[in-house]
C-alpha positions in Angstrom: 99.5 102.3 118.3 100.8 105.1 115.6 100.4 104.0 112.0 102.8 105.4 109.4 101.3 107.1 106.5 103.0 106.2 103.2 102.5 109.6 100.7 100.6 109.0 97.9 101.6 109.0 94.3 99.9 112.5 93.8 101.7 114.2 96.9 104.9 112.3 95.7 104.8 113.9 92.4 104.5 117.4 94.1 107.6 116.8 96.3 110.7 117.9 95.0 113.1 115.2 92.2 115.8 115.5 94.8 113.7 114.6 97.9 111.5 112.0 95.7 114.6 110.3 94.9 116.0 109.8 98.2 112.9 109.0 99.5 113.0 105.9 96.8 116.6 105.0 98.2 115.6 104.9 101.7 112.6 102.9 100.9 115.1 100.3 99.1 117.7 100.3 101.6 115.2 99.6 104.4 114.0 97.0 102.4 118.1 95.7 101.3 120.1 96.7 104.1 118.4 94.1 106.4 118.9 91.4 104.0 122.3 92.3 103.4 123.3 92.0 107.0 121.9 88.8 107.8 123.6 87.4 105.4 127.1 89.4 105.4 127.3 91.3 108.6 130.9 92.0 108.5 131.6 95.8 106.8 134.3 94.9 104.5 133.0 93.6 101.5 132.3 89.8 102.0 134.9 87.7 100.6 131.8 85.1 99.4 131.2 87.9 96.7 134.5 87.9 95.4 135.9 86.5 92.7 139.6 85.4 92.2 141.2 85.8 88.5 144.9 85.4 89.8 144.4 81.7 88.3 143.1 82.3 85.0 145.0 85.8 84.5 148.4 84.1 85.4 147.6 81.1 82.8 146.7 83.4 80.3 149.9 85.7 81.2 152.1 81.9 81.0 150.4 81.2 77.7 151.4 84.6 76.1 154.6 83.9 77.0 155.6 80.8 75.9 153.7 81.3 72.7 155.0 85.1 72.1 158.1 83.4 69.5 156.1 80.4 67.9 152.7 81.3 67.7 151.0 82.2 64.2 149.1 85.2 65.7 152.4 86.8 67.1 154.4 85.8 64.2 152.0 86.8 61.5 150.1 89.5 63.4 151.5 91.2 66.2 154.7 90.8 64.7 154.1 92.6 61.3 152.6 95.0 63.4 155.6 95.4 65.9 158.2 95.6 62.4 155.8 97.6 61.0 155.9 100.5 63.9 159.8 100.2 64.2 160.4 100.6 60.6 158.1 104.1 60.7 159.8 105.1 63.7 163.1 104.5 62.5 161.9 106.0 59.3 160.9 109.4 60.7 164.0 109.5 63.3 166.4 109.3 59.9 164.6 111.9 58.1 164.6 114.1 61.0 167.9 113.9 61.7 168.9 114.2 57.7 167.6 117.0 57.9 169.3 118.4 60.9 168.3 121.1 63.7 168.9 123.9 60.8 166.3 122.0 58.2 164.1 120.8 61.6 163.7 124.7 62.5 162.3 126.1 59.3 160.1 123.4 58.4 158.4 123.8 61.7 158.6 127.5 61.8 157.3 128.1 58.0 153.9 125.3 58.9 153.5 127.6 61.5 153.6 130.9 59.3 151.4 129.1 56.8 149.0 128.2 59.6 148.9 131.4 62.1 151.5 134.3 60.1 154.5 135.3 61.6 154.3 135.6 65.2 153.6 132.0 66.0 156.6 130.9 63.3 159.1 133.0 65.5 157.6 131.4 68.7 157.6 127.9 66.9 161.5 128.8 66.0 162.6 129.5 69.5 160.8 126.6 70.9 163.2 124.2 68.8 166.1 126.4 69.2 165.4 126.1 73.0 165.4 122.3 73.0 168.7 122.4 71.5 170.1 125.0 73.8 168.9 122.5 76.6 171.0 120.2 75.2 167.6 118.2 74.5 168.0 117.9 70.5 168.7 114.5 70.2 165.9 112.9 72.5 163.4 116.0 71.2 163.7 114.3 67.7 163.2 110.5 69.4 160.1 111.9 71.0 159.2 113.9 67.5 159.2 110.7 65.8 157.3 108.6 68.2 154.6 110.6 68.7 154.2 111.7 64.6 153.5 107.9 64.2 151.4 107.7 67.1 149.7 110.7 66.1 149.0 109.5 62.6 148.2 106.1 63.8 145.7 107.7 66.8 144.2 110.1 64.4 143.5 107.3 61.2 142.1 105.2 64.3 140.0 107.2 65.9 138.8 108.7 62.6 137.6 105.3 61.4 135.6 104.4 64.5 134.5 108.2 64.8 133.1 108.1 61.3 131.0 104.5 61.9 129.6 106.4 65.4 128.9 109.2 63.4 127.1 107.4 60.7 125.6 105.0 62.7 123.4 104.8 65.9 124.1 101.2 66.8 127.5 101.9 66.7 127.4 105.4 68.2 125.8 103.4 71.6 128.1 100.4 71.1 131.5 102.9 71.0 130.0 104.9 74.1 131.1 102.4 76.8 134.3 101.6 75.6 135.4 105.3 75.2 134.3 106.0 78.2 136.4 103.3 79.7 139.4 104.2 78.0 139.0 107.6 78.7 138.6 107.3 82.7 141.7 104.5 82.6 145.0 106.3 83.4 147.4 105.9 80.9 149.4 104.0 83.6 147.2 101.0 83.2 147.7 100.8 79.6 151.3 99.1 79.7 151.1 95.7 81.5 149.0 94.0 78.8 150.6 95.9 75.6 154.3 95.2 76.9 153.2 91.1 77.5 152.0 90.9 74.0 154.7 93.4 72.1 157.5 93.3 75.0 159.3 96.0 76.1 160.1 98.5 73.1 159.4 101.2 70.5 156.1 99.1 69.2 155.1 98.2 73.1 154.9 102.6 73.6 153.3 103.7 70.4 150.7 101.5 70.7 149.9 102.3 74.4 150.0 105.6 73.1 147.7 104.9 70.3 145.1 103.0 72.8 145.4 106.5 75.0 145.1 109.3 72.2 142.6 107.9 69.5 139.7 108.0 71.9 139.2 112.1 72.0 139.6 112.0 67.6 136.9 109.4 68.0 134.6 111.4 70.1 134.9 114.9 68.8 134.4 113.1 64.3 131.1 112.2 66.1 130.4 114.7 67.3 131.3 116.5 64.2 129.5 114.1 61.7 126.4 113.7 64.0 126.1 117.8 64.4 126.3 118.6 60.5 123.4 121.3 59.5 120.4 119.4 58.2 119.6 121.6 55.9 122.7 121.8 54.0 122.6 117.6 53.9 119.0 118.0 52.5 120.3 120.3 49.8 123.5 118.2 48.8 121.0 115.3 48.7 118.1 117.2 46.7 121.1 117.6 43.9 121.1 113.5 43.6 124.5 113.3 45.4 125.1 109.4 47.0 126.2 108.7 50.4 129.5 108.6 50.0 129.5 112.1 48.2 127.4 113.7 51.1 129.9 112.2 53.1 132.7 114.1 51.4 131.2 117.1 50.2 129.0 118.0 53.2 129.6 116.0 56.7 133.2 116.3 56.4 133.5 119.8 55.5 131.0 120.6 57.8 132.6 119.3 60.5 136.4 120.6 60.3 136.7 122.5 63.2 135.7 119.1 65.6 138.0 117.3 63.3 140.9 119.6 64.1 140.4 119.6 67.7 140.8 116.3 67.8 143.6 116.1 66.3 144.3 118.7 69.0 143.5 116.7 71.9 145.3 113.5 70.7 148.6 115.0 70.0 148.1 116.4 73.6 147.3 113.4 75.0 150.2 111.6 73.3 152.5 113.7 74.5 151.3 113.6 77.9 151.9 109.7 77.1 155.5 110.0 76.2 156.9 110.1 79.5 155.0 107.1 81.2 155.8 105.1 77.5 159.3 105.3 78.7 158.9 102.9 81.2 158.4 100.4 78.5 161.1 101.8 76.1 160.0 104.2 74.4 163.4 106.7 75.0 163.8 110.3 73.9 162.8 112.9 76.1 160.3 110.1 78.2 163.5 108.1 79.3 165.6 111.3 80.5 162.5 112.4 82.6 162.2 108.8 84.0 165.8 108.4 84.9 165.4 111.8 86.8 162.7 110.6 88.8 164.9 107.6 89.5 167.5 109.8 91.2 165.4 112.5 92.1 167.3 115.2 89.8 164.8 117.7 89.3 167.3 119.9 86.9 167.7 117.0 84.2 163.9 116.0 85.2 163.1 120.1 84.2 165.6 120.3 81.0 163.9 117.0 79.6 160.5 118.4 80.6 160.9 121.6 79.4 161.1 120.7 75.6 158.1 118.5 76.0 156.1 121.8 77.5 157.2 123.6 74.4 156.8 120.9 72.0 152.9 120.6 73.9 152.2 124.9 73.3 153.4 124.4 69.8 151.7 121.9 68.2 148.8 123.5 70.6 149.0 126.5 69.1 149.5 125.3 65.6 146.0 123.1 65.7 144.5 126.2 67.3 144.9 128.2 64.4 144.2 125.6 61.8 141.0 125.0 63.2 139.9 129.3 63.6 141.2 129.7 60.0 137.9 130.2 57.6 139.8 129.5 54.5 140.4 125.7 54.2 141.1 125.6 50.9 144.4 123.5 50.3 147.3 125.4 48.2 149.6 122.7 47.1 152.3 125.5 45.5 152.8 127.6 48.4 153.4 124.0 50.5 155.8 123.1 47.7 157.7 126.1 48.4 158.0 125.4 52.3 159.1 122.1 51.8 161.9 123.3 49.3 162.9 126.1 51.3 163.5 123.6 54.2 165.3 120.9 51.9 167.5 123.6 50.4 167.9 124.8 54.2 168.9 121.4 54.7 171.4 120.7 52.1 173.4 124.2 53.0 173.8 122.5 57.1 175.0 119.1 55.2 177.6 120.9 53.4 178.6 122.8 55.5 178.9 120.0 58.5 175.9 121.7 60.3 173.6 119.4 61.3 174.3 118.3 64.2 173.4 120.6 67.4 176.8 122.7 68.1 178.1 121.8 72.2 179.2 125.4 72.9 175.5 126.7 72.0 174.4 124.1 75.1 173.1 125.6 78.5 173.9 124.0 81.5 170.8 124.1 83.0 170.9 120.9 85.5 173.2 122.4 87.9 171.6 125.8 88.7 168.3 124.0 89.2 169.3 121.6 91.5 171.1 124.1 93.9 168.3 126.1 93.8 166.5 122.6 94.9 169.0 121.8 97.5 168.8 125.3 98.8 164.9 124.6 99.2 165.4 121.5 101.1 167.6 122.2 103.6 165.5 125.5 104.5 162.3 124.2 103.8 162.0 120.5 104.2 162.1 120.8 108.1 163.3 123.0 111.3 161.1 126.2 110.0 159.9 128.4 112.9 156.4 129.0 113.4 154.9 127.0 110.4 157.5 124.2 110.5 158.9 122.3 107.2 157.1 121.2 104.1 157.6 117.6 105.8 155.6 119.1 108.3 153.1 119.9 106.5 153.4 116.4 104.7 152.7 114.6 107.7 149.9 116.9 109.4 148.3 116.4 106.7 148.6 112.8 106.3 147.8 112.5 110.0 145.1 115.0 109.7 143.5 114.5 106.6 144.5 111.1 104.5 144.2 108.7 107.7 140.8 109.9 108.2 139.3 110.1 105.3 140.7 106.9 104.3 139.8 104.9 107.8 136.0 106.5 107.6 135.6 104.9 103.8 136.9 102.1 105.9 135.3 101.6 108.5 131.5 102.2 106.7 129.8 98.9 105.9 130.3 98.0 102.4 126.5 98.5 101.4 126.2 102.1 102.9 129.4 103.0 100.2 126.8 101.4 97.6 124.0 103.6 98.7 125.9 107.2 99.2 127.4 106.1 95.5 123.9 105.8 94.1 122.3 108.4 95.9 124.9 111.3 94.2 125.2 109.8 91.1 121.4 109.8 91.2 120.9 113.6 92.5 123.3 114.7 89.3 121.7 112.4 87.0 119.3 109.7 86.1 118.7 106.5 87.4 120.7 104.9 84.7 123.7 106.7 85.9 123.4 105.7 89.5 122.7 102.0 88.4 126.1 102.4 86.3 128.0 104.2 89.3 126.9 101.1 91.7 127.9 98.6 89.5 131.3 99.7 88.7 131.7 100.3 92.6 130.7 96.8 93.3 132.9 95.8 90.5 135.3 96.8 93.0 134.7 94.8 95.7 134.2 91.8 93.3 137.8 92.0 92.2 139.0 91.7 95.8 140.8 94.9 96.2 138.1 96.8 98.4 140.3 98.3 100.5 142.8 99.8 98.5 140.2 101.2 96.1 138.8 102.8 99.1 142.5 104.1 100.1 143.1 105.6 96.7 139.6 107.0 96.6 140.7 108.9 99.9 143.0 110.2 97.9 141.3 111.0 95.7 138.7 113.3 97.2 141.2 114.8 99.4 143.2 115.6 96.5 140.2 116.8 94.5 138.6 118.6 97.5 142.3 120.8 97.4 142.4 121.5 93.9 138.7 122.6 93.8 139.2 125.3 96.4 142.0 126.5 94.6 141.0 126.2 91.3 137.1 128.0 92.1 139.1 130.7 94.1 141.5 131.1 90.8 139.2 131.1 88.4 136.6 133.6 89.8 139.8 135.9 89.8 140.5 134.8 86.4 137.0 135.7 85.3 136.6 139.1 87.0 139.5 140.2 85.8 141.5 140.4 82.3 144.7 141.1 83.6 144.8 138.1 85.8 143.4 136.2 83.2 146.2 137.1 80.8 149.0 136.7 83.9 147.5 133.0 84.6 147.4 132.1 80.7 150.9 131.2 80.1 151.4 129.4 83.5 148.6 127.5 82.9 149.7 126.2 79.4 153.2 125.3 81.4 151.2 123.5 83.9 148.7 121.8 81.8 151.4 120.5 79.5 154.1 119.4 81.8 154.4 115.2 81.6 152.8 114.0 85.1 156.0 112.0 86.2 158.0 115.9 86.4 155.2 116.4 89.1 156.3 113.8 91.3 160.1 114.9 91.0 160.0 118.6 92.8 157.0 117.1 95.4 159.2 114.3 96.2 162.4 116.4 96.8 160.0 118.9 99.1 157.9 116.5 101.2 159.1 113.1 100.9 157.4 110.0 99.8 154.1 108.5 101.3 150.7 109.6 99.9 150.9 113.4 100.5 153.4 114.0 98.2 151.2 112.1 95.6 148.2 114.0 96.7 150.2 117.3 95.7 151.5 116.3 92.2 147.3 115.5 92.3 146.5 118.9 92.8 149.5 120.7 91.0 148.3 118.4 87.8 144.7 118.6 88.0 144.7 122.8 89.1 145.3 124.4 85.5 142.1 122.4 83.9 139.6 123.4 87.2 140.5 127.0 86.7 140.3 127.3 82.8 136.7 125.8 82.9 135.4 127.8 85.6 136.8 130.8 84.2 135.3 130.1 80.9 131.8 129.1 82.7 131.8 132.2 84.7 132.8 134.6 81.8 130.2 132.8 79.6 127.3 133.9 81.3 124.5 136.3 80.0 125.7 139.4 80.1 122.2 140.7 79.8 121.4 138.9 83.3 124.1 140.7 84.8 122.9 143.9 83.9 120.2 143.1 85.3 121.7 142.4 88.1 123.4 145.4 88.4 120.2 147.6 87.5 118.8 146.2 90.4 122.0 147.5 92.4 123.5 144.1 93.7 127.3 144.8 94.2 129.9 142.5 92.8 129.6 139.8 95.2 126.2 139.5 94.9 126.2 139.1 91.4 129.0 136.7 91.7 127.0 134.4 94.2 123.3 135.2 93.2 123.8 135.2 89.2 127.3 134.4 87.9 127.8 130.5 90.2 124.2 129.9 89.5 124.1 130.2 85.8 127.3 128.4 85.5 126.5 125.3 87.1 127.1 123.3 84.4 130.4 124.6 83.4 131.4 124.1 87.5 130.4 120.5 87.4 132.9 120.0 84.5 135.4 121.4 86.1 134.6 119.5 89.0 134.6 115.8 86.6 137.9 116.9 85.1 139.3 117.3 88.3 138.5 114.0 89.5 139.5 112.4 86.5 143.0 114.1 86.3 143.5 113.8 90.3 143.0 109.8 89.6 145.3 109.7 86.8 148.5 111.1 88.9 146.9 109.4 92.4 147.8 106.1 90.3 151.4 106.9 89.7 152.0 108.5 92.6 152.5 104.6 93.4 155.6 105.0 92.4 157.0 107.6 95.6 154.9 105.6 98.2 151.7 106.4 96.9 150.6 102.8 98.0 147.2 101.3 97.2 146.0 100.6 93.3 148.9 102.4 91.8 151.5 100.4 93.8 149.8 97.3 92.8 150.1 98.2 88.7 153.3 99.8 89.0 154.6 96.1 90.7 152.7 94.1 88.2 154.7 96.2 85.4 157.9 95.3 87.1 157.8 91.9 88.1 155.5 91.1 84.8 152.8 90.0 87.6 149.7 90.1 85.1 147.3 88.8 87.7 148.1 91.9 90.3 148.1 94.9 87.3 145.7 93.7 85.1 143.2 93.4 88.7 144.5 97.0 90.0 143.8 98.5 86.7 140.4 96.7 86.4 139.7 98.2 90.1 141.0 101.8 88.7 138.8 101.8 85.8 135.5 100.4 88.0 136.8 103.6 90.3 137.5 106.0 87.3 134.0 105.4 86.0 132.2 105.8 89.5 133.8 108.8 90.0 132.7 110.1 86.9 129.4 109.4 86.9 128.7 110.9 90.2 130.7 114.1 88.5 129.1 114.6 85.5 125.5 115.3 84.9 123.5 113.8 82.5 121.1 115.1 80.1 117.9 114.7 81.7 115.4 113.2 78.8 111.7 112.2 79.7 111.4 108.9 81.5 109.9 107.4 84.1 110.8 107.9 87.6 113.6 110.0 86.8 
């Protein structure tokens, strides 16, 4: 009889990590797998391992609501909280509109002179003078004053916790997890449990918003505070300075630039927020966008969109600049000056009756846009020769590529998902991070909603496998050449900043509804970020090993495959974990145009107010956002054990 010879320890250590590790896994599973059938044979995930939480989530849900009016911690709580949010809201909206499109205008324009000089103040003027000819001014300045109170709130949040992570280690590890979390959950998911407590409104939005945005502030003060130069805290703290002056003098200072990019990222982020708030009431811009996706008018959809785009590259480029400026040194008289130029501005427009935006200036923009749509449908939707309609295309693809994809995550037995989870999200990391990505994916099954996680995470790959082709393809170009670079850079900063709900408008009108329209809006979304961070990655690299290269008389394709992909590995397998992420944001709404799975099941529980079916389906998203982006992102490999 043949006898199997198990490797020893010292030939195990010579085998490759990658092998070594798989070889661990198949040792488990044979060791698992058996027990696991005998006791749940079927391949769906057994419903003995589930657990239901429609009881206690619709008791809670029942108890928020009858005790939303009476209750001390709503009255004396949430309420002041909820007046407190209105009242600023309000507050800002007055001033804003006091002071008028004409008083508006400069102030924004002269910040941005005193930030960047004057080529960004003219840009900076002609994006609010665009809003108006849009006829956008009057939602531009109800978005304006939402998100400068959800900015201000985000930013004081996430300074706070930032500065205790960046101070302290058990509170660095503690926050970890939970930004994490809130980082992978799409905004989406947010809204069922702030509109049950805070009901449908202004607070109900700025605080989703808030729960969005503050995360990235959090993150990058950490980062900031933790990264400070030693030496200089040795020196402030050789000169008898106390905490709370090295704190002041040194880690703060030192870490301006991460302190202004996240200030950077959250007002990005909460304007990506402002058109899913609207579902919940937050108006402005938000609410015109939503309304068009009602009716599937892609001209209002774009002339509500549009002014959040240039809002977006704005305050983008204004933070920019802040944060490259060297000088930081505060100069309270030249501010003074601004802000009486702009009150003075906006005394003249009262006086003379000016502050309202004039009609005749408007642009009818809706109606050329949505002939130009309705020209595209009836030529392209179906009866093309040869390559046949988009819905064509739709449905091939559906047929050829979603049904598949989703019946083969199907039809494998619940434990083999398990063990193809743990096996990448060990290859790219430790085994920390393939423990992590198992759990979350069995968190899944747990929940009860195995199946339509696995249907969105179809989706999801297919979507992300799409946008990565693409994106790799555009960015090589990107980084080999400048001019393509500098062709791609303002379509990108369209792209990247249009609110994910105009997405689903033009897809919609083009292929339908069902999942491949979703899939699209995916790919459209996620594109801009995949090819900015492997452009960056691949222009990044040495340029002495690309000499070398080319010494050695390798042609350009050969130092694209042999040294330019290999050295920027790392930047790729970003690009790949932001894909992913931004693909399952968009999967998730794409509920809304037949999208199905997870996302259909929060956007019904925000509807019908079902806090057992959204609060489960975001729960499921987050277990599946996490997963996803643990087997995406590789960890930094420290020295342990049988890693």
């Amino acid at each position: 009889m043949a006898t199997i010879t198990l490797p020893t320890p010292r030939a195990m250590r010579t085998v490759h990590p990658a092998v070594r590790k798989l070889l661990v896994l198949a040792a488990a599973a044979a060791i698992l797998v058996p027990l696991a059938n005998s006791h749940w044979a079927s391949a769906a995930w057994p419903h003995s391992l589930t657990v239901d939480l429609s009881g206690p989530l619709a008791s809670a849900s029942n108890w928020v609501i009858d005790n939303r009016d009476t209750h001390p911690l709503f009255l004396y709580f949430f309420g002041y909280i909820s007046n407190a949010v209105v009242l600023a809201v309000r507050g800002v909206y007055l001033t804003l509109l006091a002071a008028g499109w004409p008083g508006v205008t400069v102030l924004a324009a002269v910040v941005a002179h005193r930030v960047a000089g004057v080529r960004l103040a003219a840009g900076t003027a002609v994006a609010f003078l665009a809003c108006g000819v849009l006829g956008m001014w009057v939602p531009t300045m109800q978005t304006l004053a939402l998100m400068v109170v959800a900015v201000l709130a985000s930013v004081m949040v996430g300074f706070v916790l930032g500065l205790g992570a960046g101070l302290s280690d058990r509170l660095h590890r503690a926050l970890r997890p939970v930004l994490d979390t809130m980082q992978v959950l799409p905004a989406f998911a947010y809204l069922l449990p702030v509109v049950l407590v805070f009901g449908i409104g202004v607070p109900a939005a700025v605080l989703a918003t808030v729960v969005y945005a503050a995360p990235p502030m959090a993150r990058l003060t950490a980062l900031g505070l933790r990264g400070a130069d030693p030496e200089v805290l040795e020196a402030v703290e050789s000169l008898g300075a106390t905490g709370r002056q090295r704190l002041l003098t040194a880690r703060v200072p030192l870490a301006r630039k991460e302190l202004l990019l996240g200030l950077n990222q959250t007002i990005m982020m909460a304007l990506s927020m402002a058109v899913i708030a609207s579902v919940i009431g937050a108006g402005g811009l938000g609410d015109r966008v939503y309304q068009a996706l009602a009716s599937v008018d892609v001209g209002a959809a774009l002339a509500a969109g549009i002014p959040i785009v240039l809002l977006a590259v704005v305050l983008d480029r204004i933070t920019a600049a802040a944060g490259e400026r060297t000088d930081a040194r505060p100069r309270p008289r030249a501010w003074a000056y601004a802000i009486g130029a702009t009150v003075a501005v906006a005394l003249a427009a009262r006086l003379l009756g000016r502050l309202d935006w004039p009609t005749a200036w408007t642009l009818n923009f809706t109606e050329p846009v949505n002939r130009a749509v309705d020209w595209m449908t009836a030529h392209l939707y179906s009866g093309v020769p040869v390559v046949g309609g988009t819905a064509d295309w739709a449905g091939h693809f559906t047929t050829w590529v979603l049904d598949p994809v989703r019946d083969g995550l199907q039809w494998l037995p619940w434990w083999a998902v398990l063990l193809i989870v743990a096996a990448l999200a060990w290859l790219i990391g430790t085994w920390r991070t393939a423990l992590t990505a198992v759990l979350a994916m069995a968190g899944i099954g747990v929940l009860g909603v195995w199946e339509p996680s696995l249907d969105t995470l179809s989706q999801v790959l297919a979507a992300v496998a799409v946008t990565l082709v693409l994106g790799f393809a555009t960015g090589v170009a990107a980084a080999r050449s400048d001019r393509v670079q500098r062709v791609l850079r303002p379509v990108l900063d369209v792209f990247q900043t249009m609110p994910q709900f105009v997405y689903l408008i033009p897809v919609v009108a083009l292929f339908g509804v069902g999942r491949a329209p979703a899939v699209a809006a995916a790919v459209v979304y996620a594109l801009p970020a995949v090819v900015r961070i492997t452009a960056q990655g691949l222009r990044q690299v040495d340029p002495a090993a690309l000499e070398s290269a080319r010494s050695l008389g390798a042609t350009g394709r050969q130092q694209l495959w042999q040294v330019q992909l290999p050295l920027a590995r790392p930047a790729l397998l970003l690009a790949v974990n932001q894909g992913v992420v931004l693909v399952l944001a968009v999967v998730i709404i794409g509920g809304l145009v037949g999208g199905g799975a997870l996302g259909y099941d929060v956007a019904f529980g925000l509807a019908q107010g079902d806090l057992a079916t959204g609060l489960v389906a975001g729960a499921a998203i987050v277990c599946l956002g996490l997963m996803l982006d643990r087997v995406t992102q590789p960890t930094e490999r420290r020295t342990e054990k049988g890693a």
